[in-house]
C-alpha positions in Angstrom: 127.2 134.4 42.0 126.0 138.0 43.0 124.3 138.2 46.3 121.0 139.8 43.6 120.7 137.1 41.6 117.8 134.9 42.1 117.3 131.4 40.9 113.6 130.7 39.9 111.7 129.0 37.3 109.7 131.1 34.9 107.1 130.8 31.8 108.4 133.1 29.1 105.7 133.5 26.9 101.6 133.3 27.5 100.7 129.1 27.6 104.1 128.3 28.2 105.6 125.6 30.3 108.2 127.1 33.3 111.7 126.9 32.8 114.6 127.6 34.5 115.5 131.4 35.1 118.5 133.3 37.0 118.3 137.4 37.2 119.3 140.0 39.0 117.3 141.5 41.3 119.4 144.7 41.9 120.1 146.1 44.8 117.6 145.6 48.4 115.4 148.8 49.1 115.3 150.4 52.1 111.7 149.3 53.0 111.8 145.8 51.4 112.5 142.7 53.0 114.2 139.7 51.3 112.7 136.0 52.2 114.3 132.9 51.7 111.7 130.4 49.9 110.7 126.9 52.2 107.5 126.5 50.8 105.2 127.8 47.7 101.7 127.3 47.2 100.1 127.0 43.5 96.7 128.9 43.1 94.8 128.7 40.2 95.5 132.8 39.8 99.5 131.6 39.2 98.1 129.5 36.2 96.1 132.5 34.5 99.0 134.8 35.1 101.3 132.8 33.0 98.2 132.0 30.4 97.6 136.1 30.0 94.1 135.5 30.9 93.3 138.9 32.6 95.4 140.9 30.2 98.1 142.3 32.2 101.0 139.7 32.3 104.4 140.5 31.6 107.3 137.7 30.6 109.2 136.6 31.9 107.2 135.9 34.9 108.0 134.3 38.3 104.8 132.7 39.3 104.2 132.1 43.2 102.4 134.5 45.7 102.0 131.9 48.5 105.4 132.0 50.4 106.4 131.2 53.8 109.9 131.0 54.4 112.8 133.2 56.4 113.7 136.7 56.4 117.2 136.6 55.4 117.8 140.4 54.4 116.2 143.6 55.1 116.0 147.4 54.1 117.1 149.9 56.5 113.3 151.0 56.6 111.9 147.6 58.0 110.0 147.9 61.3 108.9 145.0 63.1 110.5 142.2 61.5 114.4 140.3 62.0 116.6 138.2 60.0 115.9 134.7 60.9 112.2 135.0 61.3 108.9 132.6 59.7 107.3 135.1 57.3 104.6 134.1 54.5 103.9 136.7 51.6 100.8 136.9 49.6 99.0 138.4 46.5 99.9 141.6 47.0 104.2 142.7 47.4 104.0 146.5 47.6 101.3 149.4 47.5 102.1 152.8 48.1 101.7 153.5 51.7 100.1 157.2 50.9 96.6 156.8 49.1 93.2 156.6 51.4 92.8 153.6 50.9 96.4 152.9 52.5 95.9 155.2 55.2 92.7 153.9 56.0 93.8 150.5 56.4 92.7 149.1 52.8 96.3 148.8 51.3 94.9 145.1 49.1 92.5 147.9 47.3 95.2 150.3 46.6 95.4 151.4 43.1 99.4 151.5 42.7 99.8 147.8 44.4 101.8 145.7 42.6 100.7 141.8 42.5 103.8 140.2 43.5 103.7 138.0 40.7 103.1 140.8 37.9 106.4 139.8 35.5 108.5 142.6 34.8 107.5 144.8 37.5 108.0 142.1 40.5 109.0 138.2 39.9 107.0 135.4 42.6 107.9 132.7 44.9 108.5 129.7 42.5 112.4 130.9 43.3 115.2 130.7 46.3 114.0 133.8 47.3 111.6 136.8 47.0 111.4 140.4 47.8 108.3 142.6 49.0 107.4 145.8 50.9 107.8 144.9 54.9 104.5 145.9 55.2 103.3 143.0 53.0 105.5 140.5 55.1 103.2 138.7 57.4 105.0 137.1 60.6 104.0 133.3 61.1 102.5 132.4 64.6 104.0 130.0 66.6 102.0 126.2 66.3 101.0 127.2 62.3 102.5 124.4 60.4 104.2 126.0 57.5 104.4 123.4 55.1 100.5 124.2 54.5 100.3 127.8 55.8 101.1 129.5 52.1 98.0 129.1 50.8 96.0 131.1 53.7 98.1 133.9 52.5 96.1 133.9 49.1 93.0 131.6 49.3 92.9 131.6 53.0 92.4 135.6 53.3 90.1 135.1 50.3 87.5 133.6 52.1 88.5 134.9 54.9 88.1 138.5 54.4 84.1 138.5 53.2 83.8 137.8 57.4 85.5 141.1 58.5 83.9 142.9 55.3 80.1 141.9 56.0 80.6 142.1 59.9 79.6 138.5 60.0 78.8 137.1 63.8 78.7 133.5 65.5 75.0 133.8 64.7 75.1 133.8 61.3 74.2 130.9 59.1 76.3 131.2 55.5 76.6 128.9 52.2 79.5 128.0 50.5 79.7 127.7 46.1 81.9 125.2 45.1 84.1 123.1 47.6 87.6 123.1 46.1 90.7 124.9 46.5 89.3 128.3 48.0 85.8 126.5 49.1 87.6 124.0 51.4 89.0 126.7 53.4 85.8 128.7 53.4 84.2 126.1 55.8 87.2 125.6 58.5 87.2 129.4 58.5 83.6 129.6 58.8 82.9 126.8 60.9 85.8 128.2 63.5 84.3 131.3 62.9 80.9 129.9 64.9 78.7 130.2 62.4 76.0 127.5 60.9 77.8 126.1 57.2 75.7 124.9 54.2 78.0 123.7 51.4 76.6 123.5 48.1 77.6 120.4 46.2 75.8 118.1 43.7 78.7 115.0 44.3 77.4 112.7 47.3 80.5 111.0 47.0 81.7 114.0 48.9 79.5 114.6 51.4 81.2 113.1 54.2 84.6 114.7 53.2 82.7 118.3 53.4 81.4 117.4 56.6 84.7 116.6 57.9 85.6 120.0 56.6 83.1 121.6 58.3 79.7 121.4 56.6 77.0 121.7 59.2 74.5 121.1 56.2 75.1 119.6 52.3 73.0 121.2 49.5 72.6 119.3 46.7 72.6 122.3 43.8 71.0 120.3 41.2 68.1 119.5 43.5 65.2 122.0 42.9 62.9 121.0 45.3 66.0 121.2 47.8 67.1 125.2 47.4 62.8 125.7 46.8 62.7 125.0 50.7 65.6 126.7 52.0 64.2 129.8 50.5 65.1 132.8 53.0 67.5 130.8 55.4 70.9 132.5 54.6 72.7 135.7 55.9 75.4 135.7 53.7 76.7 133.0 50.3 80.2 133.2 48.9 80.8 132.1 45.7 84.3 130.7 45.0 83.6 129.1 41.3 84.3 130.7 38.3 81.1 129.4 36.2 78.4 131.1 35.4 75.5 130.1 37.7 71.9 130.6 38.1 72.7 133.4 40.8 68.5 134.6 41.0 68.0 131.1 42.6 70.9 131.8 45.2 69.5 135.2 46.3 66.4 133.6 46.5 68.1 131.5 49.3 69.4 134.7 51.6 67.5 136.2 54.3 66.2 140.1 54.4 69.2 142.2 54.1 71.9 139.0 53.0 74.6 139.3 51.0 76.1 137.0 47.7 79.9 137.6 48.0 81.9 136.5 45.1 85.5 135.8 45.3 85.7 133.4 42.4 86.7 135.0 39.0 83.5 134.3 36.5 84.1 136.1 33.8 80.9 135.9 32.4 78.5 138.8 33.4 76.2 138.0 36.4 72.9 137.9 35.1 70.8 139.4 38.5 67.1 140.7 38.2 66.6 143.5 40.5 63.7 142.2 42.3 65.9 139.4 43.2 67.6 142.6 45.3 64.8 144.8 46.2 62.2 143.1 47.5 65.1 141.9 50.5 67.3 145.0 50.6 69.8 141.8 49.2 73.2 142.7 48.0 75.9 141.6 45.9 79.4 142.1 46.4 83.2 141.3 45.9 86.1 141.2 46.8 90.4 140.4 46.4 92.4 139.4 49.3 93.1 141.4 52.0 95.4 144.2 54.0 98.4 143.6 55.5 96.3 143.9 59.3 93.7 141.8 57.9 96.0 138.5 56.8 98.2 139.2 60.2 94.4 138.7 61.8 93.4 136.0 59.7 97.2 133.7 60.1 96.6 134.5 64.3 93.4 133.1 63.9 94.2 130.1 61.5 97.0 129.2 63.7 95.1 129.0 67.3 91.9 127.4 66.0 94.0 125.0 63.6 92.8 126.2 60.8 94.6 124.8 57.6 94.0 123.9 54.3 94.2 120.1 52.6 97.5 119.9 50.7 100.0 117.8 47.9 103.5 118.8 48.7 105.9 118.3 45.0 109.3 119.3 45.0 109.6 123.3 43.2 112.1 121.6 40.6 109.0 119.2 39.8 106.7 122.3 39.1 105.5 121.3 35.7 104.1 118.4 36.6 102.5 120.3 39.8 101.1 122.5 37.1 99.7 119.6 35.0 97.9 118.4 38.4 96.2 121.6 39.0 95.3 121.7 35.0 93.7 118.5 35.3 91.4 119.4 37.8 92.6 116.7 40.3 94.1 118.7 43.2 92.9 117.7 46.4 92.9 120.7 47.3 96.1 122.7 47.4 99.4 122.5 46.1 102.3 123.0 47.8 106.1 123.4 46.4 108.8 122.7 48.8 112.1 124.7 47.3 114.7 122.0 46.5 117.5 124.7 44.7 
């Protein structure tokens, strides 16, 4: 077998199930690094990227953009890395190192990246091994366990990033929208982070689990009279569901001059009156993952506060069934493949 070919499992068409898939991956780039697959993590993004749900899949397609594994191969371009090394690799496999946006340290807003798990253009981590930009490579700290480090290279910087973004302090007190796969990681991070956590969850059977999590404070969203008297108590609320929500009522809940981040995908148009905004100089705002400095700062920080996510480890050649988990809502509360090729 050539040295390019790559064993992996793909979906070939939009709402298929992933087979087995062998290609060729041609010949290593100067400034790309190969990486030897120990672990994936499934995101929910890997299961809308083989449905077509944003519109821009192409098959077949390699799902997979939570990696941590070994560098086994590199360009002659690659700085700062060796064979042998712990890497992880995220959303995002290339960008093109010359817009502003690069230059200026914003490379996960670049307009040429490429997703690492686009199909045709670049194939993901459900495979022996992966290829990406050495840029996009992110060196593993000593003491990270990296059986459950591959999602903080995806959900992790997610929540992560709205921290660096919005200058958020020890002092702050923030909410968290919906306690799952991104959510769960929202309150370690902001919990480590110093600052006071309010989770929003109508499930008391919960509670204590979001506590353990990090919770400072539970806030039951159902409850009217409960968000009526935290009125003007939060600096910033990040929203990691992707349902439409009554979003007036939760800038009603942020201080003068607090933000509602969203990081969860609702495709549904937000429905926001602009007194809601004006009246508190409030704003709204997004955002993807983030650059390659920003998940090196964010995998440092994981690793020496012990920062990690909750995971169930399956075997990659048992990845239907890992998908069917996800599917059925029951993930508690990432999924991790362990490559068995």
């Amino acid at each position: 077998m050539s040295g390019n070919i790559i064993r992996a499992y793909a979906a070939k068409e939009a709402g298929g199930k992933l087979e087995r898939y062998d290609f060729d991956a041609g010949e290593l780039k100067n400034d790309e690094v190969e990486i030897k697959v120990e672990y994936c993590g499934i995101c929910h993004s890997d299961l809308s990227m083989m449905d077509n749900e944003w519109g821009f899949s192409r098959y077949p397609l390699v799902p997979g953009h939570e990696v941590v594994g070994e560098v086994v191969r590199m360009g002659d371009a690659v700085r700062g890395l060796k064979v042998g090394q712990k890497v992880g690799l995220g959303w995002t496999a290339e960008s093109c190192q010359h817009c502003d946006p690069c230059i200026g340290g914003h490379a996960n807003v670049c307009l040429q990246a490429v997703p690492t798990i686009i199909g045709g253009f670049h194939q993901g981590g459900f495979a022996d091994k992966v290829r990406a930009q050495w840029q996009w490579v992110i060196p593993m700290p000593e003491g990270i366990d990296l059986s459950k480090a591959g999602p903080l290279l995806c959900g992790g910087i997610t929540v992560f990033q709205p921290l660096l973004q919005h200058h958020i302090d020890a002092t702050a007190k923030v909410g968290v929208i919906g306690i799952g796969g991104l959510g769960h990681m929202a309150l370690g991070f902001f919990n480590a982070w110093g600052c006071e956590v309010t989770a929003f969850s109508s499930n008391p059977e919960k509670y204590d689990e979001i506590r353990r999590m990090g919770a400072h404070h539970i806030l039951d969203s159902r409850d009217s009279g409960a968000l009526a008297a935290a009125q003007g108590t939060l600096d910033m609320i990040v929203s990691t569901v992707n349902v439409k929500l009554d979003w007036n009522t939760y800038l009603s809940l942020l201080k003068p001059h607090g933000v509602l981040h969203f990081v969860g995908a609702t495709l549904e148009p937000l429905d926001i009156q602009a007194f809601s905004l004006i009246g508190g100089q409030k704003t709204v705002s997004g955002s993807p993952t983030g650059s390659p400095a920003q998940l090196r700062t964010m995998i440092d920080f994981a690793a020496r506060k012990q920062v990690e996510p909750v995971v169930e480890e399956f075997a990659m050649s048992d990845v239907n069934r890992a998908m069917e988990h996800l599917k059925s809502g029951k993930a508690r509360y990432r999924i991790v493949l362990k490559n068995d090729f």
